[in-house]
Biopython code that builds the backbone (N, CA, C, O; Angstrom):
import numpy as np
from Bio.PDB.StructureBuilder import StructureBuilder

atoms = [
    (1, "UNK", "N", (-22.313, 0.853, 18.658)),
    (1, "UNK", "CA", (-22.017, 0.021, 17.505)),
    (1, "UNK", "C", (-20.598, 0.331, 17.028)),
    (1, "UNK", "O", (-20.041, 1.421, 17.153)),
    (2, "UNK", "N", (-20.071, -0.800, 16.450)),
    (2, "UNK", "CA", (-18.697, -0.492, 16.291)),
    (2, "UNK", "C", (-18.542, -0.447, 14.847)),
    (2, "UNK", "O", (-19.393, -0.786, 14.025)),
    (3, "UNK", "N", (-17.118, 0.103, 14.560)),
    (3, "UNK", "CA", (-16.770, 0.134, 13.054)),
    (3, "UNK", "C", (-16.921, -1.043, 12.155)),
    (3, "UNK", "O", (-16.657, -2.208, 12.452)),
    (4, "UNK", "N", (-17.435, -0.545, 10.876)),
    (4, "UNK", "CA", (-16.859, -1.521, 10.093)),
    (4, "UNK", "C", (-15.682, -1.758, 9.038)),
    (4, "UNK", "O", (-14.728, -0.981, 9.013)),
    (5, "UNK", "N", (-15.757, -2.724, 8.266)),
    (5, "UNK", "CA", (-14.286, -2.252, 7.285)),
    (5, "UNK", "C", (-14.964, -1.203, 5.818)),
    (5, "UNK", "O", (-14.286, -0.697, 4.923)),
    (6, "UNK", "N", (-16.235, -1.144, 5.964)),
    (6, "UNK", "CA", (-16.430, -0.184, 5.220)),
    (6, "UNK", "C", (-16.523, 0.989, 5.869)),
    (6, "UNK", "O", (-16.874, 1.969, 5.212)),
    (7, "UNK", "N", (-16.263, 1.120, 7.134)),
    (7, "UNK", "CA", (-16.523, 2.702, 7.665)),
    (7, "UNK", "C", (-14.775, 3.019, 7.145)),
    (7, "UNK", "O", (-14.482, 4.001, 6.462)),
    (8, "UNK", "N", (-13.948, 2.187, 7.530)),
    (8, "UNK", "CA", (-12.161, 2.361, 7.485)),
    (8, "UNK", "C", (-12.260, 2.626, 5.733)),
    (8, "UNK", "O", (-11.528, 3.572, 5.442)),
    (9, "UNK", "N", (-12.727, 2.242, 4.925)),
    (9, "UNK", "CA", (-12.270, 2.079, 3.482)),
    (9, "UNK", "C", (-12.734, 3.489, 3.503)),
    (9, "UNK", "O", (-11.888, 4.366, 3.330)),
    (10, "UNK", "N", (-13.973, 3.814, 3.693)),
    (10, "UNK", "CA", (-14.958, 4.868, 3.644)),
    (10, "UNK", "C", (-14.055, 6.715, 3.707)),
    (10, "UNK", "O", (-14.167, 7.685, 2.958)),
    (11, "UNK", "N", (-12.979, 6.416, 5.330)),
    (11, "UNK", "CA", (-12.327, 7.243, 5.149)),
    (11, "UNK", "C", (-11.047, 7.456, 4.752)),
    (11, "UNK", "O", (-10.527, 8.566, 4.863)),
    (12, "UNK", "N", (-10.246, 6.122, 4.112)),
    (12, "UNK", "CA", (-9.400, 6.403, 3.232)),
    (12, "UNK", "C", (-9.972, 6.412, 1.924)),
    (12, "UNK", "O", (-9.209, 6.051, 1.028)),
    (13, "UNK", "N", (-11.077, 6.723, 1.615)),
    (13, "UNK", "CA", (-11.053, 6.946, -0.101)),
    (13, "UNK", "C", (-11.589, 8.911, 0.182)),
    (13, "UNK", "O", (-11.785, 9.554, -0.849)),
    (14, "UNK", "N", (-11.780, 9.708, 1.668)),
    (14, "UNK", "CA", (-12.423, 10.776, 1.684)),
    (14, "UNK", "C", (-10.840, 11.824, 2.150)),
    (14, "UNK", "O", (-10.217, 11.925, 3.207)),
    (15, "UNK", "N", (-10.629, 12.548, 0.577)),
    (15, "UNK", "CA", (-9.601, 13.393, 0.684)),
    (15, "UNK", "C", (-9.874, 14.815, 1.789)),
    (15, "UNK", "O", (-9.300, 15.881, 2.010)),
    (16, "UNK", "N", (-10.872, 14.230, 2.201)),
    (16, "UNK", "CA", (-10.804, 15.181, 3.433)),
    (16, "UNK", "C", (-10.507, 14.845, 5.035)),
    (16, "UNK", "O", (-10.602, 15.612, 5.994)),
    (17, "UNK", "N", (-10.092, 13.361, 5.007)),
    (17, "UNK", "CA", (-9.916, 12.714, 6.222)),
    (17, "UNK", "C", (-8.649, 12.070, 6.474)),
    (17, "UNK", "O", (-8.390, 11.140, 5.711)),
    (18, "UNK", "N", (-7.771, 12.353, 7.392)),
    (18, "UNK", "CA", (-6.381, 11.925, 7.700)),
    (18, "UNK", "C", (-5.987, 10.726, 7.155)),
    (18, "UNK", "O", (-4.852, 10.588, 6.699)),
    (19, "UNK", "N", (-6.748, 9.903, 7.154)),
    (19, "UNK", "CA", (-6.840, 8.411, 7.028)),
    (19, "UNK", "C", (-6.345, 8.233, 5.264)),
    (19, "UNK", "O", (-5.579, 7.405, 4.770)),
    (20, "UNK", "N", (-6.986, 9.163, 4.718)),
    (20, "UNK", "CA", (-6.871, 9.505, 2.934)),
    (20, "UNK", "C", (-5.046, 9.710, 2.881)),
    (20, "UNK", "O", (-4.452, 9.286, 1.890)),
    (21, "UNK", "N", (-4.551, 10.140, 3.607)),
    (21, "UNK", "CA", (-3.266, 10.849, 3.283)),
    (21, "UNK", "C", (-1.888, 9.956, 4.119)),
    (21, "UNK", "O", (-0.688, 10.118, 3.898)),
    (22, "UNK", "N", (-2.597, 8.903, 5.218)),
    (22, "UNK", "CA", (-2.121, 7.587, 5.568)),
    (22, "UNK", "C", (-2.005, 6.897, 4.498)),
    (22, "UNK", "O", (-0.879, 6.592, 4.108)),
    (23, "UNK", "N", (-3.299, 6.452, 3.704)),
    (23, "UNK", "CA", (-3.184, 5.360, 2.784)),
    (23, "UNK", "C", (-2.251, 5.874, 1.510)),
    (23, "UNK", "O", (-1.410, 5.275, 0.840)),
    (24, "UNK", "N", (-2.653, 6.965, 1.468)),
    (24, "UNK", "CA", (-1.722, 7.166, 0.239)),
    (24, "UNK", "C", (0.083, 7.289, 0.545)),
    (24, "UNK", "O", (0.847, 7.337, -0.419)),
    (25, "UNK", "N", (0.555, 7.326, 1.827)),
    (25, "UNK", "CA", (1.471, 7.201, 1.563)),
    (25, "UNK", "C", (2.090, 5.946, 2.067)),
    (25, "UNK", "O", (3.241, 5.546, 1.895)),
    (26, "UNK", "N", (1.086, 5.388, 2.737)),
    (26, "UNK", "CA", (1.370, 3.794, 2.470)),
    (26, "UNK", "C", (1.954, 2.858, 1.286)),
    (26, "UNK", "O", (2.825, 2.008, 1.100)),
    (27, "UNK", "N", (0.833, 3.611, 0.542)),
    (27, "UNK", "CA", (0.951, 3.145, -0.643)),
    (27, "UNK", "C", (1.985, 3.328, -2.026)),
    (27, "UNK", "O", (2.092, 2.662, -3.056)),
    (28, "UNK", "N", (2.779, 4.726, -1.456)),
    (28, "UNK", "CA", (3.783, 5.434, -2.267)),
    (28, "UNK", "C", (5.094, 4.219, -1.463)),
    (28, "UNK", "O", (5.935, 3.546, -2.058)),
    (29, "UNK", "N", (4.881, 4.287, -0.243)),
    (29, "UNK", "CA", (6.063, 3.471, 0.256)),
    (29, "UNK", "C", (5.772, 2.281, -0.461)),
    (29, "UNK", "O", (6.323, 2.326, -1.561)),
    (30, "UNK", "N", (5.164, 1.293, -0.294)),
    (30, "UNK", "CA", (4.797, 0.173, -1.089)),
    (30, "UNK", "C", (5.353, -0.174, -2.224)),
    (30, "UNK", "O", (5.908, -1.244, -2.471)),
    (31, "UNK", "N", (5.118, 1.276, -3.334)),
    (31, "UNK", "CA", (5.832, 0.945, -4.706)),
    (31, "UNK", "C", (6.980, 1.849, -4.824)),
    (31, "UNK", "O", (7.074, 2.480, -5.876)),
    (32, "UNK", "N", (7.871, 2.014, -3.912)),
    (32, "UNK", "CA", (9.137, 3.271, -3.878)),
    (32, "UNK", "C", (9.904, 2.119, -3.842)),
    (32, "UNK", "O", (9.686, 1.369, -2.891)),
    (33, "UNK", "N", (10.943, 1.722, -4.829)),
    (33, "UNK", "CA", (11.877, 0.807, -5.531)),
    (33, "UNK", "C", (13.020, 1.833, -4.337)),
    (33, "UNK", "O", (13.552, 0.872, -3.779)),
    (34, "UNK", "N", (13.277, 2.330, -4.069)),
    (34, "UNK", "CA", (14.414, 2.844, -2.770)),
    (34, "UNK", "C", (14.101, 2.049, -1.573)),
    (34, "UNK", "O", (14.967, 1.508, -0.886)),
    (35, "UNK", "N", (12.468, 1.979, -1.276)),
    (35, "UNK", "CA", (12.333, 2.067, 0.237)),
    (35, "UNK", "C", (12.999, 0.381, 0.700)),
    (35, "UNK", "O", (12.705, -0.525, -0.079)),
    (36, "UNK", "N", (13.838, 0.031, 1.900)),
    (36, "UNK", "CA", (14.157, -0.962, 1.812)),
    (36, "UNK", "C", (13.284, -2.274, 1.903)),
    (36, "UNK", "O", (13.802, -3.381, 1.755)),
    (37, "UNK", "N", (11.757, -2.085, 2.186)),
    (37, "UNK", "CA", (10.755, -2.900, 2.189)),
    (37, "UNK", "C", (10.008, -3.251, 0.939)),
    (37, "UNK", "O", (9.138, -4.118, 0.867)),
    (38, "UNK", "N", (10.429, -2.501, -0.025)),
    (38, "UNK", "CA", (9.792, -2.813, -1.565)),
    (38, "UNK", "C", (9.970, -4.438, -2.134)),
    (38, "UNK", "O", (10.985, -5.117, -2.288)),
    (39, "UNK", "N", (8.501, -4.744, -2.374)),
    (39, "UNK", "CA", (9.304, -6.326, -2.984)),
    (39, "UNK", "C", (8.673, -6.566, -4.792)),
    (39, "UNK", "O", (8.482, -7.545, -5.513)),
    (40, "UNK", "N", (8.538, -5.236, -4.919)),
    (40, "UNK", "CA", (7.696, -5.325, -6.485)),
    (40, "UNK", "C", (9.110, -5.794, -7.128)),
    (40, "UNK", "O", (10.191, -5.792, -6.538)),
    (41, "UNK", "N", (8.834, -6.252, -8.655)),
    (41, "UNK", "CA", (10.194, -6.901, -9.469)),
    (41, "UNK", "C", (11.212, -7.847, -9.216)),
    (41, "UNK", "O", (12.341, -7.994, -9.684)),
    (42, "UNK", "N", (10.279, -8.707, -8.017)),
    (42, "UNK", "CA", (11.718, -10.195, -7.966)),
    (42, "UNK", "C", (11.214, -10.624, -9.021)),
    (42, "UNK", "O", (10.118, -10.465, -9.560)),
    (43, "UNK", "N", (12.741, -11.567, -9.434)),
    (43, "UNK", "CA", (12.406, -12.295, -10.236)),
    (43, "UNK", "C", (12.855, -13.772, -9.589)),
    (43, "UNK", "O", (13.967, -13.549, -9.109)),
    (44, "UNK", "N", (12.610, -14.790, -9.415)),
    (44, "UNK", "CA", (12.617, -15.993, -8.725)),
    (44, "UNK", "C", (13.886, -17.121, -9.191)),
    (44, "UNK", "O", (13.668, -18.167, -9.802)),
    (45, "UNK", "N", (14.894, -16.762, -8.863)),
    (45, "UNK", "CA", (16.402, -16.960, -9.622)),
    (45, "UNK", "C", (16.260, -18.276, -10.699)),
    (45, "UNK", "O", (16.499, -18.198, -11.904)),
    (46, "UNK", "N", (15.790, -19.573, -9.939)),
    (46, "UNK", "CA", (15.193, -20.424, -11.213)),
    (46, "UNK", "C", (14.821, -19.756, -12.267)),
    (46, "UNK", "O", (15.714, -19.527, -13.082)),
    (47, "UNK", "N", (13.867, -19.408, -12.479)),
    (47, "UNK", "CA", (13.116, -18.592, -13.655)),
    (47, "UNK", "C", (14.441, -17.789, -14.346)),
    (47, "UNK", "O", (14.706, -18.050, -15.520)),
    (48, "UNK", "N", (15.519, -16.514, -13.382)),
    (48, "UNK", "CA", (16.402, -15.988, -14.085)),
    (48, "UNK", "C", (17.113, -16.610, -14.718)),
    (48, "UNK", "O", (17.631, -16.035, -15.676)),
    (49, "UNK", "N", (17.491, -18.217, -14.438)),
    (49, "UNK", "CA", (18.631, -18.569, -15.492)),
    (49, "UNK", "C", (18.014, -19.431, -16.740)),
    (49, "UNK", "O", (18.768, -19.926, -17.579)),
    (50, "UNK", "N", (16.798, -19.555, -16.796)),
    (50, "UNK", "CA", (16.468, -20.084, -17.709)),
    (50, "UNK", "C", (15.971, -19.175, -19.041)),
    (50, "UNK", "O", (15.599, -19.739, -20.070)),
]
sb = StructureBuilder()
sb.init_structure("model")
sb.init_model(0)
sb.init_chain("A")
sb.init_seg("    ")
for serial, (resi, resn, name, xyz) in enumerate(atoms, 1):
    if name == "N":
        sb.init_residue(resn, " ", resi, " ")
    sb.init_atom(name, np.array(xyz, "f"), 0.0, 1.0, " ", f" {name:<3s}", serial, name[0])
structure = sb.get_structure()
């Protein structure tokens, strides 16, 4: 039987499993305003000049 997406969620929420310390720094990259892939805070230039 094969995985499911709750077996994958299962071991990124278990701080004892590699997978825990993947997601989390997935997730630090994600919101790191340095990293050059960050896209949190556009603002949609229409919207800026008004």
């Amino acid at each position: 039987m094969g995985r499911t997406p709750n077996d994958d969620r299962s071991d990124s929420m278990n701080p004892n499993n590699d997978a825990y310390d993947d997601a989390n720094d997935n997730r630090s990259n994600q919101l790191n305003p340095n990293n050059e892939r960050y896209q949190g805070d556009q603002v949609d230039q229409a919207e800026a000049k008004d």
